[in-house]
BALOBA-1460 file (C-alpha; in Angstrom, 3 decimals):
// residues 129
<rec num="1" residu="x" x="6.860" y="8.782" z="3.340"/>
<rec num="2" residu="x" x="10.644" y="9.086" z="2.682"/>
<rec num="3" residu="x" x="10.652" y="7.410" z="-1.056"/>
<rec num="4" residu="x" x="8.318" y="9.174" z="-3.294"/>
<rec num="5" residu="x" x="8.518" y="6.798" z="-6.072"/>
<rec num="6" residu="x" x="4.633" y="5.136" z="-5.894"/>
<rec num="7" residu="x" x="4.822" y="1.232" z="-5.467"/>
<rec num="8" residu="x" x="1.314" y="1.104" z="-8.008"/>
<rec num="9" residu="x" x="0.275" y="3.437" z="-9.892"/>
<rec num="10" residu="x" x="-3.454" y="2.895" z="-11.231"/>
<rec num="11" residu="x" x="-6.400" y="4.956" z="-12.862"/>
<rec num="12" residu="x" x="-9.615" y="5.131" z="-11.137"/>
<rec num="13" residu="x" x="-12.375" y="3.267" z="-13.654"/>
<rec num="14" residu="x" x="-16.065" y="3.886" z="-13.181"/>
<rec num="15" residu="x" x="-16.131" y="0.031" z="-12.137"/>
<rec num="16" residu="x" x="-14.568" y="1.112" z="-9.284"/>
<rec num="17" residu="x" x="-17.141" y="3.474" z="-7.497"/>
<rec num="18" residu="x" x="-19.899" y="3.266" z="-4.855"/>
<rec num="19" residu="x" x="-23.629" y="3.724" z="-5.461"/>
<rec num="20" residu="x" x="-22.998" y="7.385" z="-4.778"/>
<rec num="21" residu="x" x="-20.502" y="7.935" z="-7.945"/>
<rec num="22" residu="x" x="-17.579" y="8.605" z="-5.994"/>
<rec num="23" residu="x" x="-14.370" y="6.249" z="-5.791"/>
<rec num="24" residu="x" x="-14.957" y="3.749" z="-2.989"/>
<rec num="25" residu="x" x="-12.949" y="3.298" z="0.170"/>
<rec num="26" residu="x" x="-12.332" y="-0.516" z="-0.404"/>
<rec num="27" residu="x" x="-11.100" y="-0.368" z="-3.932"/>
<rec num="28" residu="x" x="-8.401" y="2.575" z="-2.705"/>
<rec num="29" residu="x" x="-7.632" y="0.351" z="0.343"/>
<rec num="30" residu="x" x="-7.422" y="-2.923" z="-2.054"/>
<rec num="31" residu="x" x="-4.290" y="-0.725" z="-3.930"/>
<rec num="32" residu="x" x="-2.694" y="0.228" z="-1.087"/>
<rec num="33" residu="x" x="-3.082" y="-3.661" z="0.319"/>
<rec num="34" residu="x" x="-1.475" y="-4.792" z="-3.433"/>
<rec num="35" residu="x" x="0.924" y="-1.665" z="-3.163"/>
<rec num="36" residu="x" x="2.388" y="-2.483" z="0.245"/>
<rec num="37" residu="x" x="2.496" y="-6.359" z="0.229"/>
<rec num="38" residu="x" x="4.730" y="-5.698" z="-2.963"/>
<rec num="39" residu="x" x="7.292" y="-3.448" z="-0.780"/>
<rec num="40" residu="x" x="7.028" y="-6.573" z="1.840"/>
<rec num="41" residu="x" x="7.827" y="-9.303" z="-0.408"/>
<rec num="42" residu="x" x="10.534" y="-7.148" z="-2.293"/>
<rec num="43" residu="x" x="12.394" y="-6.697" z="1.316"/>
<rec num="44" residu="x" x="11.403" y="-10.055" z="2.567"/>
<rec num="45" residu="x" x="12.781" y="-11.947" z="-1.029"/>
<rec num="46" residu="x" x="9.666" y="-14.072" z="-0.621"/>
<rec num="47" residu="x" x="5.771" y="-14.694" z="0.408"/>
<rec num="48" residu="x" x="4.567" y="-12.214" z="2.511"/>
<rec num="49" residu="x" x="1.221" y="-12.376" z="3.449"/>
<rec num="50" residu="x" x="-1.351" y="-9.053" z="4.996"/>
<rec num="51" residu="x" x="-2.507" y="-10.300" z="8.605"/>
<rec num="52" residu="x" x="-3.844" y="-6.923" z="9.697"/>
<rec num="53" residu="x" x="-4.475" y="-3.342" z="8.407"/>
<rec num="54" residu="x" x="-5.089" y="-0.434" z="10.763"/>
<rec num="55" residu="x" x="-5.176" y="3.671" z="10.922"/>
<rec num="56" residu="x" x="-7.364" y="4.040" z="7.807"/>
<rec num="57" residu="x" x="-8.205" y="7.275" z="7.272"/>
<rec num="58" residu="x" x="-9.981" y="8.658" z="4.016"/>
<rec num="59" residu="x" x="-9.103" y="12.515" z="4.073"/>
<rec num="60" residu="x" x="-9.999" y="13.188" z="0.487"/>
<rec num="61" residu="x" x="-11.802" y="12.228" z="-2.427"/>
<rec num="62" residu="x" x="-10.574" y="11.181" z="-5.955"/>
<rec num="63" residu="x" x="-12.845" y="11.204" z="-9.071"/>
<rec num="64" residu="x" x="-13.262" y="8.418" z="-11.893"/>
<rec num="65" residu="x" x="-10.409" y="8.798" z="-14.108"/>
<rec num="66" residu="x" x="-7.730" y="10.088" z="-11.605"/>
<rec num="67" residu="x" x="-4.844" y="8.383" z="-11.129"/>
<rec num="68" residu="x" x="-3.766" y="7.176" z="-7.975"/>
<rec num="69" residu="x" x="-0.240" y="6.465" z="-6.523"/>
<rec num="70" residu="x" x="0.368" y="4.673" z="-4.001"/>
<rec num="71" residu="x" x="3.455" y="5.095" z="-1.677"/>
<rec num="72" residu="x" x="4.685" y="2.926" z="1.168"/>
<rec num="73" residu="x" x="7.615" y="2.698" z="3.557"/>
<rec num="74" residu="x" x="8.919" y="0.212" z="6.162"/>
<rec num="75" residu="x" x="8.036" y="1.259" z="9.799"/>
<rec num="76" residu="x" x="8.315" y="-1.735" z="11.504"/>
<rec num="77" residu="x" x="10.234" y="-4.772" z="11.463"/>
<rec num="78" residu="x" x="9.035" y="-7.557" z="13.836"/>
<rec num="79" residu="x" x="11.202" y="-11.229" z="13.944"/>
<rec num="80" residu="x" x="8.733" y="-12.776" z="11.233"/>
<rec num="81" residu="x" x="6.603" y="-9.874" z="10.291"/>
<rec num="82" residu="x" x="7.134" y="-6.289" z="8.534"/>
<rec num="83" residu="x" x="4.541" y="-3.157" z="9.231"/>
<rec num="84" residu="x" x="4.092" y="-1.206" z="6.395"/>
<rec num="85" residu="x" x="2.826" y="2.549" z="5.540"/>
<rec num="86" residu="x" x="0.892" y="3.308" z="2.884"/>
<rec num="87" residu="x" x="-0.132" y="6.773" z="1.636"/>
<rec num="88" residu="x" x="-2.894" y="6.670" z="-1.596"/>
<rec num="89" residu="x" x="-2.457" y="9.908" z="-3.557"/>
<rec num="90" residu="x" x="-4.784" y="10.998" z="-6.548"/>
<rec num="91" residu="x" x="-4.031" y="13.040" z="-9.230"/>
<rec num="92" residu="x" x="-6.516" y="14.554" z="-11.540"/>
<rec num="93" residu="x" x="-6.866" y="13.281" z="-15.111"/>
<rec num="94" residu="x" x="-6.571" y="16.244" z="-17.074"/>
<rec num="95" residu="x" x="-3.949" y="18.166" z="-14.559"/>
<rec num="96" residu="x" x="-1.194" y="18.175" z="-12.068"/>
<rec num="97" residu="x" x="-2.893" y="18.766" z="-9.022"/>
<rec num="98" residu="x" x="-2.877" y="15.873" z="-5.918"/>
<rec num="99" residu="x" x="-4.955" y="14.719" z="-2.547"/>
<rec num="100" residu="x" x="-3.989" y="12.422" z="-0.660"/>
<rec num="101" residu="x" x="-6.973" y="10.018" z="-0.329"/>
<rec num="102" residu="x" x="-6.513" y="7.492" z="1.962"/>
<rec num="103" residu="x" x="-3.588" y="6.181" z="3.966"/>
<rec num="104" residu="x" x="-3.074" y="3.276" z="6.124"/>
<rec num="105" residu="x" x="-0.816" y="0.460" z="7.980"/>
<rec num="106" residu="x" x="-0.293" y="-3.136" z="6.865"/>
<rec num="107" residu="x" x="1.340" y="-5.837" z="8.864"/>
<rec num="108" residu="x" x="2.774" y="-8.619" z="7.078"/>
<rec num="109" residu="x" x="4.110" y="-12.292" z="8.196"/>
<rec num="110" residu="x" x="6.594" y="-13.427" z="5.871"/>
<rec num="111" residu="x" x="6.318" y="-17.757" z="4.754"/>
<rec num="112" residu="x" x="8.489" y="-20.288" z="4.331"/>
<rec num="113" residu="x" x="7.799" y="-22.636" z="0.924"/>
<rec num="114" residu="x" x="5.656" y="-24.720" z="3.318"/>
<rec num="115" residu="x" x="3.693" y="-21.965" z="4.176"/>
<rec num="116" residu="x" x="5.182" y="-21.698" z="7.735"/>
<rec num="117" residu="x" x="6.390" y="-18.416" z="9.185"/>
<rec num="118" residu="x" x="9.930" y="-17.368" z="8.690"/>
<rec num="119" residu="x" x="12.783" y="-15.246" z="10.179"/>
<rec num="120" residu="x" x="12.953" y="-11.469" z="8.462"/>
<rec num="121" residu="x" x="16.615" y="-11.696" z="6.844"/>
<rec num="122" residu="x" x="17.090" y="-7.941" z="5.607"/>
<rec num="123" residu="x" x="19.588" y="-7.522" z="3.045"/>
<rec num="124" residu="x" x="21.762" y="-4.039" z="4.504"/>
<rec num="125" residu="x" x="20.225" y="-1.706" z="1.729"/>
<rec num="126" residu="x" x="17.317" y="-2.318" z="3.533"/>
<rec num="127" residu="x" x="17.624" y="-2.840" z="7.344"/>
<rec num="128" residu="x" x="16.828" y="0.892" z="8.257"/>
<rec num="129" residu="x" x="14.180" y="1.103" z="10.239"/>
């Protein structure tokens, strides 16, 4: 991930765990989902709705009461859709150390007011990649 500045930034609640205790997989890949659908509609200036996430991978764990950031870049751009990377990193409550949790891909279509799918119009501070 080239910009380090998290799209969400969110503490873990005990709400949020699995019948085991720990944090579970869905809530950290329902941030990253609300984390990189943000990025799309900021470069798409509109609607921009998830129609597939791949590459999940869970390589740590986070604890109740971390806070998790979650960072996403731009890998693909498609002629109505935009891929995004997303990166979930926790950092512990009372501290400053981080592990990355979880990270992912998100595919995006972007819509048209009637809900229709529309051209990707990238303004040039964001055309790169």
């Amino acid at each position: 991930m080239t910009d380090r500045t998290p799209q969400i930034r969110i503490t873990a609640m005990p709400a949020d765990t699995n019948p085991y205790g720990g944090v579970f997989g869905g809530w950290l890949m329902a941030q990253m989902a609300l984390g990189a659908g943000s990025l799309a509609s900021r470069l798409g200036q509109g609607k921009a709705v998830v129609v597939s996430a791949t590459d999940f991978a869970f390589p740590g764990a986070m604890a109740v009461g971390d806070e998790l950031s979650v960072y996403c870049e731009r890998v693909a751009t498609g002629a109505t859709s935009l891929t995004i990377a997303a990166e979930a990193v926790a950092r512990e409550r009372n501290g400053e150390a981080t592990t990355k949790v979880a990270q992912g891909t998100f595919k995006f279509v972007l819509l048209d007011e009637d809900g229709r799918p529309r051209a990707v119009e990238l303004s040039d501070h964001t055309r790169s990649p």
